[in-house]
N, C-alpha and C positions, 0 to 999 in steps of 0.2 A: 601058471607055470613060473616056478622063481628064476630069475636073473640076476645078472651080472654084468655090471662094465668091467674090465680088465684092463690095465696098462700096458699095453706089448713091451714096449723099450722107452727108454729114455728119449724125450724128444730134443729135435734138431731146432734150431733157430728157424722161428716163424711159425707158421701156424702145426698145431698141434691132433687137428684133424685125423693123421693116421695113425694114430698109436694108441687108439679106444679099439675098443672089441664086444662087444654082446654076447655074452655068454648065457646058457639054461642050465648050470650044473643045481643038481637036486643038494640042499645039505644035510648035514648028517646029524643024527637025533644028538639029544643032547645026554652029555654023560655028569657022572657027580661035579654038584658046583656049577651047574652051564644051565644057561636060560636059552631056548629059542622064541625068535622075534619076526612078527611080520612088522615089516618096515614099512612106515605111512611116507615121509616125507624126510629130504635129505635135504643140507645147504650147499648153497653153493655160493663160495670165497676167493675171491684173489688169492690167499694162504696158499690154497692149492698150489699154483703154481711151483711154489718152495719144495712142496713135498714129490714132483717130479723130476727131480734133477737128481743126480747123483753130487752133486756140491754139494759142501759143508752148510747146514742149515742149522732151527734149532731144535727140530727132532729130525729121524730116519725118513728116507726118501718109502715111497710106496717101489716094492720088488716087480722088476717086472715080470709079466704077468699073473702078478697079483689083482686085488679088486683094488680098487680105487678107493683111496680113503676119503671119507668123509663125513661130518659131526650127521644126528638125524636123530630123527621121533620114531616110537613104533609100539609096537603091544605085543606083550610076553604071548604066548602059544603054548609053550610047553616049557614048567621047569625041575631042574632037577635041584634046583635052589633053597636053604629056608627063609632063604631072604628077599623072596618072589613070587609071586600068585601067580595065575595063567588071567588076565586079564588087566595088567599092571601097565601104565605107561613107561617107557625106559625113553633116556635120551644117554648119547655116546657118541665115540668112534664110530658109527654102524658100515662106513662102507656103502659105496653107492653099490645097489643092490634092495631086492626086493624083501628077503628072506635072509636072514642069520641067524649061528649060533654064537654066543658070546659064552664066555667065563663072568660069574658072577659079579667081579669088581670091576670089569671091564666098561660097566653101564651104571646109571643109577637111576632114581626112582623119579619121577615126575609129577608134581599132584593135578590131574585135569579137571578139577575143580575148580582149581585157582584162573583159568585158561583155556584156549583149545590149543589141543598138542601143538601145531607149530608154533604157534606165539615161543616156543620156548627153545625155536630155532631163529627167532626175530631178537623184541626188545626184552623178553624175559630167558635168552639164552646167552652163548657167548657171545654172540656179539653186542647183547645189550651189556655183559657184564664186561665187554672189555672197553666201550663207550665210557662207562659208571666207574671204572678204578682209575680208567688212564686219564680222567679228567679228575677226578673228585681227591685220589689218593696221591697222583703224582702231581696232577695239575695246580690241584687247591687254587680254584681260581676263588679271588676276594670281592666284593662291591665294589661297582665305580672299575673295574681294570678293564680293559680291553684287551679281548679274546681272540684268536683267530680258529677259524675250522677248515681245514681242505677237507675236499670229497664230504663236504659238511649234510648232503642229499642221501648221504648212504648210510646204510646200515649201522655202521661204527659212528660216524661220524655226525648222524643227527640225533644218538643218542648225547654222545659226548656235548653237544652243541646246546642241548635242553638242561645238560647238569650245571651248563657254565652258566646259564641264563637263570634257574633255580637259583643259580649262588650269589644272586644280585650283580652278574658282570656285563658291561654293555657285549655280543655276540655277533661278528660279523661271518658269515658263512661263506666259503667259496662253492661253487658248482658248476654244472656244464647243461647251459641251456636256458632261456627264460622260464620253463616251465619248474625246472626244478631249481629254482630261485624265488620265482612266486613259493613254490610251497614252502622254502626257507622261510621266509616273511611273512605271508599271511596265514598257514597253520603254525609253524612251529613259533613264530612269533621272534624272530631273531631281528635285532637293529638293525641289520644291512647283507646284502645279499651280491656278490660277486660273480660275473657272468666268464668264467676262463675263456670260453670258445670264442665270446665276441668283446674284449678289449683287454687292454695290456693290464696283466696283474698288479706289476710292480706300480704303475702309474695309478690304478684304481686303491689299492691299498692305501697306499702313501695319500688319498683323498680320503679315503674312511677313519683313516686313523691318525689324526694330526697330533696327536698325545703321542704315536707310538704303541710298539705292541708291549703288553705285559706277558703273555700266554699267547703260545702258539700250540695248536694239536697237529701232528702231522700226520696224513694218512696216503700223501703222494709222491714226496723226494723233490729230486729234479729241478726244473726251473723255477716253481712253485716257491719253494725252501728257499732257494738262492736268492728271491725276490721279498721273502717274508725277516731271511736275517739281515739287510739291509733296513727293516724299518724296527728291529726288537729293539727296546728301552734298556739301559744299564739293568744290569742284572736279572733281564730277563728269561724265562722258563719254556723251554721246547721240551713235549713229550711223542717222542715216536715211535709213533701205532704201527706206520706201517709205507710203501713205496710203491706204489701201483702204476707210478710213471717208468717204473722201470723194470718188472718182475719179468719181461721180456728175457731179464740178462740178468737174473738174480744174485748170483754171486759175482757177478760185474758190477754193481752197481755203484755211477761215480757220485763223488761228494760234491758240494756247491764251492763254485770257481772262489766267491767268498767269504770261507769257512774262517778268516779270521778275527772274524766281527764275534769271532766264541772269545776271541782274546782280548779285543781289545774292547766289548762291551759285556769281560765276565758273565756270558750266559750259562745257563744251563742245559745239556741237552740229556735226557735219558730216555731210552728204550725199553720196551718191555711186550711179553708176550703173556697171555692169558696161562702158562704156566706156573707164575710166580702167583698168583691168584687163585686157585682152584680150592684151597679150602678154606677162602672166603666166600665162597659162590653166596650163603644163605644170608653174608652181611649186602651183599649187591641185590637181591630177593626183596629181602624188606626194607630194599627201598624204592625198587624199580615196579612192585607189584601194587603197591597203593598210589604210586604214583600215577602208572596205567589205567587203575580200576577209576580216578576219582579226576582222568582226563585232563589231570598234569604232566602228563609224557603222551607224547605219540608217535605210533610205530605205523609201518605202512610194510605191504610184503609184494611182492610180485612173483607169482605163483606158474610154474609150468608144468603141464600134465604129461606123465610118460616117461620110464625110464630110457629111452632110447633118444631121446632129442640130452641128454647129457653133456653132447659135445658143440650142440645148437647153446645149450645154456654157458658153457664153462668159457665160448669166444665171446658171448655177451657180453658177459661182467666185464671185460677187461675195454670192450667197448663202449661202457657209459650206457647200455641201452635200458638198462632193468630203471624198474618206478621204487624204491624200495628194497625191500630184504629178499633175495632172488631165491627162492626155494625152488625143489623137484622134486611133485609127486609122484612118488614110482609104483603106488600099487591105491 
């Protein structure tokens, strides 16, 4: 039977629990230019969060009760497309949801050859592509620099963390928990591994890094940042990904008490979202795809069965509790 989460209303400060919904609306055949799609597998992103508010963001909020946006894998069923077969892998927008129809540009093509479909919700998707530009293209980390990575365990930020260490840069990773510290160091192979939950950031950095930082990648805001521009080197380069220490109050979110170490050690900071990137997707491909294959990158997923535990998944994330790239299998 197809499904649906749905968003009732915009939610309130704190937990987000009552404003899913489960819905079994049947959808509708497809008409000229529309592919329909059984949907294998959907991600699930701190981003989210952005896209349920009615605050200014950098796309449109999800309407309430509409389905619930989210990136996902699935297989063509039926099309009205020439630019689609009925057995075709698509990835997109899909909407958490079992069953969709989409407009043809809406999705694009996936080859599962190269992969099994999700991998291309993992390191071979956006989030591996937004790791690979926001390090490689803005970052350009050089030999011999010291790097920094928050949320360096995740998704974004252990890909980011493999590009810098590829690029001959020493790589120090932050994350939350011995466990996902070990796997910093001894899979991904990164110089030093930072435990947030159990000691002082700024005291343990300023020990990692007595050079000082060159590259900082940011994927958490907050005290983190405020702790990492106290130890940036003259002219050095912040690219930020992203603020997960604060998406609680996303369009609230405060800057670091000393933000003026941008002026007085000429840093750089720029932002950026996987939208300025999209028709580079096949230059981040061939590089993230032999990298994978030949066991120079590695991706890790943590996988949930069911589209009804949605809301079981989407408080995770923001909880630190996923191993990996947090998908939901919905069908």
């Amino acid at each position: 039977m197809p499904a649906q989460i749905r968003m009732l209303r915009y939610p309130d400060a704190g937990s987000t629990r009552d404003v899913w919904k489960l819905t079994q609306d049947e959808p509708t055949a497809p008409a000229e230019g529309e592919i329909a799609v059984a949907i294998d597998t959907i991600s699930i992103d701190p981003g989210m969060s952005g896209w349920i508010t009615d605050k200014r963001s950098y796309m449109p909020p999800v309407k309430p009760g509409g389905v619930m946006r989210a990136f996902g894998v699935g297989q063509v069923t039926q099309s009205q497309s020439a630019n689609y077969e009925e057995g075709d892998w698509v990835t997109g927008f899909t909407g958490v949801q079992t069953h969709g129809v989409f407009h043809e540009k809406r999705l694009r093509k996936i080859d599962a050859s190269l992969a099994p479909p999700q991998k291309f919700l993992s390191g071979l998707g956006m989030t591996g592509y937004t790791g690979f530009f926001g390090m490689s293209d803005l970052g350009r980390p050089k030999v011999g620099e010291t790097v920094v990575v928050s949320a360096a365990s995740g998704a974004v930020g252990s890909i980011a963390a493999q590009v810098a260490k590829a690029a001959g840069a020493r790589v120090i990773g932050i994350a939350g928990g011995p466990e996902k510290c070990a796997y910093l160091q001894v899979e991904l192979g990164l110089d030093h591994a930072i435990d947030y939950k159990n000691c002082n950031v700024g005291d343990a950095l300023a020990k990692a890094c007595p050079d000082e930082i060159d590259l900082y990648f940011d994927n958490v805001g907050g005290e983190t940042l405020e702790a990492v521009l106290g130890l940036m080197k003259y002219q050095g380069r912040i690219v930020v990904c992203g603020a997960i220490s604060q998406y609680d109050d996303f369009a609230g979110a405060l800057g670091p008490a000393n933000f003026m170490s941008v002026v007085t050690h000429s840093l750089t900071i720029r932002g950026f979202t996987m939208r300025d990137y999209m028709h580079r997707v096949p230059e981040a491909l061939g590089w993230l795809v032999p990298a994978w294959k030949e066991g120079r990158l590695k991706m890790r997923e943590h996988v949930i069965e069911g589209i009804e535990k949605f809301p079981d998944a989407y408080e995770m994330i923001f909880r630190g509790e996923n191993r990996g790239k947090l998908l939901l299998k919905v069908s």
